[in-house]
C-alpha positions in Angstrom: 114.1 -34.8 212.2 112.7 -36.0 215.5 112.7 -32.9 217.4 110.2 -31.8 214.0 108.3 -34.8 214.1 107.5 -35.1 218.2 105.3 -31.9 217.9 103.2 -32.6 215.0 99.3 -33.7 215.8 99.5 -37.1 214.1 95.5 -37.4 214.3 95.4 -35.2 211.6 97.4 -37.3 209.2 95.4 -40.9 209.9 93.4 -42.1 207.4 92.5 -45.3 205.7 94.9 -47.7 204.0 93.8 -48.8 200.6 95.0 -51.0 198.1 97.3 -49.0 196.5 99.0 -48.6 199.5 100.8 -51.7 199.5 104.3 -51.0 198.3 105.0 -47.7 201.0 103.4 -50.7 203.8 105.2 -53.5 202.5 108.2 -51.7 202.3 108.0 -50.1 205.8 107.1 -54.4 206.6 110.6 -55.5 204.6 112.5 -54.0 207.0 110.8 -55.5 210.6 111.1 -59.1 208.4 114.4 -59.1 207.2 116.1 -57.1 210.1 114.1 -58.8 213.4 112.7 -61.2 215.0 109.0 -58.2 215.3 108.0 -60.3 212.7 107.8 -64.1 212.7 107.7 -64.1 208.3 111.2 -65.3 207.1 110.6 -64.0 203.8 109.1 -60.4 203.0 105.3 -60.9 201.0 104.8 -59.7 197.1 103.3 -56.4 196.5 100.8 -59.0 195.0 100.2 -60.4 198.2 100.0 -57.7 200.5 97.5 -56.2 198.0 95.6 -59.3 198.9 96.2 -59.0 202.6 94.8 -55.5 202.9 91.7 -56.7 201.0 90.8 -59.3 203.0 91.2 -57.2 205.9 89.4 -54.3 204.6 86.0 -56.3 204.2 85.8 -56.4 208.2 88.3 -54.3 210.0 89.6 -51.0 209.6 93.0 -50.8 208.3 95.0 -46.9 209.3 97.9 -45.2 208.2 99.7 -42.3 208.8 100.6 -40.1 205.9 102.3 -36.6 206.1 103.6 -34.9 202.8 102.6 -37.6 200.4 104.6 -40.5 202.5 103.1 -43.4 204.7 105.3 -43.3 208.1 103.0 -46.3 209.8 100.0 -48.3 209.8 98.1 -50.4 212.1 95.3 -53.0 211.2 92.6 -55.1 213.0 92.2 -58.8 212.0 89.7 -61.8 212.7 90.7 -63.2 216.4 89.5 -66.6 215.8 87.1 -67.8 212.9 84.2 -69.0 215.2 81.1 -67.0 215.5 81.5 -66.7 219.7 84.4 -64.7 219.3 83.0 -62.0 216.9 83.6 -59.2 219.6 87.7 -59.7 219.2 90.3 -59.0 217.0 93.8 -59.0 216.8 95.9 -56.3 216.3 99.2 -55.3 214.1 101.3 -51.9 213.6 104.4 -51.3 212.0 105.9 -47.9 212.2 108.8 -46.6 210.3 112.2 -46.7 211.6 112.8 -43.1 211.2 109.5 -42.4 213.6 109.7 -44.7 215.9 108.9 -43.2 219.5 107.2 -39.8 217.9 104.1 -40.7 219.6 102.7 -41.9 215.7 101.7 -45.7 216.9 100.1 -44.0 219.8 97.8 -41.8 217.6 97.5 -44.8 215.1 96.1 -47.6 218.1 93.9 -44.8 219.5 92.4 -43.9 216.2 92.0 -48.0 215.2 90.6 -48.2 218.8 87.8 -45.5 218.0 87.1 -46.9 214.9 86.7 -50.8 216.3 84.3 -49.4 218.9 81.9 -48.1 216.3 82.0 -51.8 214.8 81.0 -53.3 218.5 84.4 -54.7 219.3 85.1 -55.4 223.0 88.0 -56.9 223.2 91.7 -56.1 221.7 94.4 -58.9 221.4 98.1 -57.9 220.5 100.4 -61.1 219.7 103.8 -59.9 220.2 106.7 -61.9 219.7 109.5 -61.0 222.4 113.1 -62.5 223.9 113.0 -65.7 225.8 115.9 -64.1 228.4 117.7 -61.4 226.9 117.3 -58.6 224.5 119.7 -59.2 221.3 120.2 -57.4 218.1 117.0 -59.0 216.6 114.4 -58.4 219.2 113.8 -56.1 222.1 110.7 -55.8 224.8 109.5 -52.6 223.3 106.8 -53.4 221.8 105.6 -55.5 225.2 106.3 -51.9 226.9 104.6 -50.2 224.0 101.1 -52.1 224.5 101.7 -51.8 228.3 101.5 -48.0 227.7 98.4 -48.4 225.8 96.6 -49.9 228.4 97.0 -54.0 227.6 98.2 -56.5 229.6 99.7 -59.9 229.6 97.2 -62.5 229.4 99.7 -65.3 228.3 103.5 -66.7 227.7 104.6 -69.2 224.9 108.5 -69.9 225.7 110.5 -70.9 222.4 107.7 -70.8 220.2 109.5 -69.4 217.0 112.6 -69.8 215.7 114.2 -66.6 213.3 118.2 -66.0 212.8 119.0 -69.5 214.4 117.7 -68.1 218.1 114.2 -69.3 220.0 112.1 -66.8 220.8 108.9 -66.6 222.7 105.6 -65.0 222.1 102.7 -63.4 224.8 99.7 -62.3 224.3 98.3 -58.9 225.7 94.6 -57.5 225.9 93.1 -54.7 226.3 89.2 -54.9 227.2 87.2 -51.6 225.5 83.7 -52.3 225.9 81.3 -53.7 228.2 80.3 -57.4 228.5 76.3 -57.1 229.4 
């Protein structure tokens, strides 16, 4: 399936999550909360809930998924930075691909695409929180998503050491920017 999946133009499969979307999200979610330490969530949301999560989101930021033959492979979302008015021109970013597309160049198409649109809304600045290993890879967590963003043009702008605790280990978290517009 790979082999199939590395040659198709993912651009033309993007397109905006809505509502109804939540149980093929939530479901690709379950997996990154109950089988690592991606996600900091010890317990996987309701449909009910993540219904609620996309609205809320929705109202601001664009929210983009992949879909190819009826099925949601990945999605990526923009959310509020911080609440105060000063920091209006950031946002914080999240993407969850599916297991079986991972490293198919998807979440690549999927942050360029959320990258486009945030520009057309006046965002400058792009924060990724991502939670990674305080020393070690393990079974639970891995750098890739650290080298993933680091592809995409971010960089580290900050370390937390033992900030969360998941399957009785400490992890750490850092936070990565990317800067897309100009500061006049």
């Amino acid at each position: 399936m790979s082999l199939e999946i590395e040659k198709i133009n993912w651009k033309d499969f993007v397109r905006p999550v809505v509502k109804g979307d939540a149980a093929r999200l939530l479901e690709i979610y379950s997996y990154y909360v109950k089988n690592t330490a991606v996600s900091y969530e010890y317990d996987v949301p309701s449909v009910e809930e993540f219904e609620s999560r996309i609205e809320h989101t929705t109202q601001k930021y664009p929210y983009l998924c992949v879909e190819k033959d009826g099925k949601i492979l990945g999605y990526a979302y923009a959310g509020t930075f911080h609440t105060r008015a000063a920091y209006q021109w950031d946002v914080e970013l999240s993407i969850y691909v599916d297991r079986c597309v991972r490293k198919s160049g998807l979440g690549r198409c999927l942050y360029h695409s959320l990258e486009e649109e945030l520009k057309k809304i006046g965002i400058l600045n792009m924060y990724a929180c991502i939670a990674v290993p305080n020393k070690e890879e393990d079974e639970y967590l891995t750098y890739n998503s650290e080298k993933f963003h680091e592809h995409m043009g971010f960089r580290k702008v900050g370390t937390f050491y033992n900030c969360a605790k998941k399957f009785n280990r400490w992890y750490g978290m850092i936070w990565m920017e990317k800067i897309i517009g100009e500061h006049e």
